[in-house]
C-alpha positions as CSV (number, residue, x, y, z in Angstrom):
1,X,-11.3,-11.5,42.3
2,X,-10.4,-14.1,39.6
3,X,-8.0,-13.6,36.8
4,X,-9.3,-14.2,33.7
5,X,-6.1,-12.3,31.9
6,X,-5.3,-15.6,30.1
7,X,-9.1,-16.4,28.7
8,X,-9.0,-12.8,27.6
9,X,-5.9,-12.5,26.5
10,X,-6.4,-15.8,24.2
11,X,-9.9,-14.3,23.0
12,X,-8.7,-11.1,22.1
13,X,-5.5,-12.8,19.6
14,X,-9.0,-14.4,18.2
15,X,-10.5,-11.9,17.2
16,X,-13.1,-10.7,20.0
17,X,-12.5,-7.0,19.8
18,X,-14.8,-4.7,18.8
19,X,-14.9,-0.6,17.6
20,X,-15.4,2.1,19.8
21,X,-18.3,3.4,17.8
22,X,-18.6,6.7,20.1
23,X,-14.8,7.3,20.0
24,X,-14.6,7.0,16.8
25,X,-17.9,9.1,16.1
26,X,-16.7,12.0,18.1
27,X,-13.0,11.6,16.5
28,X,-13.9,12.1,13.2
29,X,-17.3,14.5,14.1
30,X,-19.5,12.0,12.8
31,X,-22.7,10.5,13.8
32,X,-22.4,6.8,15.7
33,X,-25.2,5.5,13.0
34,X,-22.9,6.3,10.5
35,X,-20.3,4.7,11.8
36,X,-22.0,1.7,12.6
37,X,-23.3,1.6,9.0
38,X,-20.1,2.0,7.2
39,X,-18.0,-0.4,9.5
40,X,-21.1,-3.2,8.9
41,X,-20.5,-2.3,5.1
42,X,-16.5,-3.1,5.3
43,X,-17.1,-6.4,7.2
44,X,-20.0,-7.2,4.6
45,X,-17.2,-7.1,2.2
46,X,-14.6,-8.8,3.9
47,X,-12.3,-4.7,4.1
48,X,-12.3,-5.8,7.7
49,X,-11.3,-9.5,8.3
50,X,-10.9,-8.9,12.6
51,X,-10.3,-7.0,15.5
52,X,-7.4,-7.0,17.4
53,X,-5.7,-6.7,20.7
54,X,-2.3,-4.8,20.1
55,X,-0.2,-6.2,23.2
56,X,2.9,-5.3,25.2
57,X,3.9,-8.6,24.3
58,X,6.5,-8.4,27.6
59,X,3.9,-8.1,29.7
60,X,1.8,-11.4,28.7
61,X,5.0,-13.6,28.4
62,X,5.4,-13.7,24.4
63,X,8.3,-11.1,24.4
64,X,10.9,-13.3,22.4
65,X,10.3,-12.4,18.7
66,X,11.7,-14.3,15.9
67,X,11.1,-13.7,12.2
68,X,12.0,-17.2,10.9
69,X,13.3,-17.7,6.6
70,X,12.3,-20.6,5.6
71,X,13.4,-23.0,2.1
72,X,10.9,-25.4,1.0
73,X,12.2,-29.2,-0.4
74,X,11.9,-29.6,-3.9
75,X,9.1,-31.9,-3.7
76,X,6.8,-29.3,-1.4
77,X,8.7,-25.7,-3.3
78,X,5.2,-26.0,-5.9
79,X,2.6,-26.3,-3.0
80,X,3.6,-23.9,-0.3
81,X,0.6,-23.3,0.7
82,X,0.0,-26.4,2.5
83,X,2.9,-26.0,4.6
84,X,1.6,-22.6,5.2
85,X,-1.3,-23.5,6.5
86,X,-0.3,-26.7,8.6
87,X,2.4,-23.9,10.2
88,X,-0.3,-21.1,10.6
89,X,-2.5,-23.5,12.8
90,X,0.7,-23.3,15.8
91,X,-0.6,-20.6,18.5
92,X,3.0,-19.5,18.3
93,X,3.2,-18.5,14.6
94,X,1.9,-14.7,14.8
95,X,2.2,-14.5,11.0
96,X,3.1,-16.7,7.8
97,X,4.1,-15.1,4.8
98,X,5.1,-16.8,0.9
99,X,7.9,-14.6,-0.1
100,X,10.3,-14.4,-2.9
101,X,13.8,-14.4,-3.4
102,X,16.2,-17.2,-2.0
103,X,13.9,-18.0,0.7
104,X,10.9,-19.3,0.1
105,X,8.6,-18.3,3.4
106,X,8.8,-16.0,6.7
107,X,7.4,-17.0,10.1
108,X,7.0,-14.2,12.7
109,X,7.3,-16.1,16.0
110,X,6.2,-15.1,19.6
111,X,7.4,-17.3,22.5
112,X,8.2,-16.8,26.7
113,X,11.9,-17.1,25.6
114,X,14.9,-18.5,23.9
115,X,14.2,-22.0,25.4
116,X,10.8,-22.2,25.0
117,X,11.6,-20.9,21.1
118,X,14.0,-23.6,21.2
119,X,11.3,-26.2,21.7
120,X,9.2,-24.5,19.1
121,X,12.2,-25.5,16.7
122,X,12.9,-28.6,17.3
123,X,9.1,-29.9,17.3
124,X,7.1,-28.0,15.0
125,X,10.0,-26.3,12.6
126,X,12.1,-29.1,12.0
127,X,10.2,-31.3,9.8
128,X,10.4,-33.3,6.4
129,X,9.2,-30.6,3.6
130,X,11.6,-27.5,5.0
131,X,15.3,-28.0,4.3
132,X,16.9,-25.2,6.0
133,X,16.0,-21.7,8.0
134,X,17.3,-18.9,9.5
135,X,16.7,-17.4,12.5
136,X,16.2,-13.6,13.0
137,X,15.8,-12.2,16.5
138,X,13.7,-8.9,17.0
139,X,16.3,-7.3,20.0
140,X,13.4,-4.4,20.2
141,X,10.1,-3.7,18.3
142,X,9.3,0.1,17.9
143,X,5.9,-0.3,16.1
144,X,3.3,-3.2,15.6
145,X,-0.1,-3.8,14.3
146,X,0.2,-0.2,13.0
147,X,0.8,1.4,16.7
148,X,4.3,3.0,17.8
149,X,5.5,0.9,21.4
């Protein structure tokens, strides 16, 4: 049979997921129409931006977390946004986040390992606009996404 794990694996981080309707309908003793109507309602309104794949990040080769601080150069510290975004567009970057305090943004980052973060570093991290950054390594992760590993 052919593996498809990485084509699915890549759609599902996109978003192509969808509710059990019937799991959720018997769960909460509910009829499925119901369901249906009110989850159609919370996407209408933008409650529900995605679905998601929750992964044992081990098993798909992405089990070296990072959570990477981040300070801004003067020039870019009033438009962080647009580093934001540039950094959000790297497959790597689970999350980007404008924070407060001495640091100016936080990077959750997913990679095979410490060399292939490494590389990360070096080619996409280390550019003009960010002055400095410090790296902090997840050793374990207990809960993610809202579900307890």
């Amino acid at each position: 049979m052919k593996n498809i794990t990485p084509k699915l694996i890549k759609l599902f981080k996109e978003g192509y997921c969808t509710p059990q309707i019937a799991r959720i309908a018997k769960k909460i003793k509910q009829p499925s129409t119901t369901i249906h109507y009110n989850i159609k309602k919370l996407e209408k309104e933008k409650a529900i931006r995605t679905y998601k794949a929750v992964f044992d990040y081990k098993k798909i080769g992405e089990g070296f977390c990072t959570y990477v601080l981040i300070n801004l150069s003067p020039d870019e510290y009033g438009n962080p946004e647009r580093i934001s975004e540039e950094l959000a567009k790297h497959p790597e970057i689970e999350s980007v986040d404008i924070i407060t305090g001495d640091w100016e943004m936080i990077l959750k980052v997913r990679t095979k390992d410490i060399d292939e973060y490494y590389n990360f570093i070096k080619n996409v991290i280390s550019r003009k606009g960010i002055t400095n950054l410090k790296s902090l390594t997840s050793m374990k992760q207990i809960k993610t996404e809202f579900v307890t590993l």
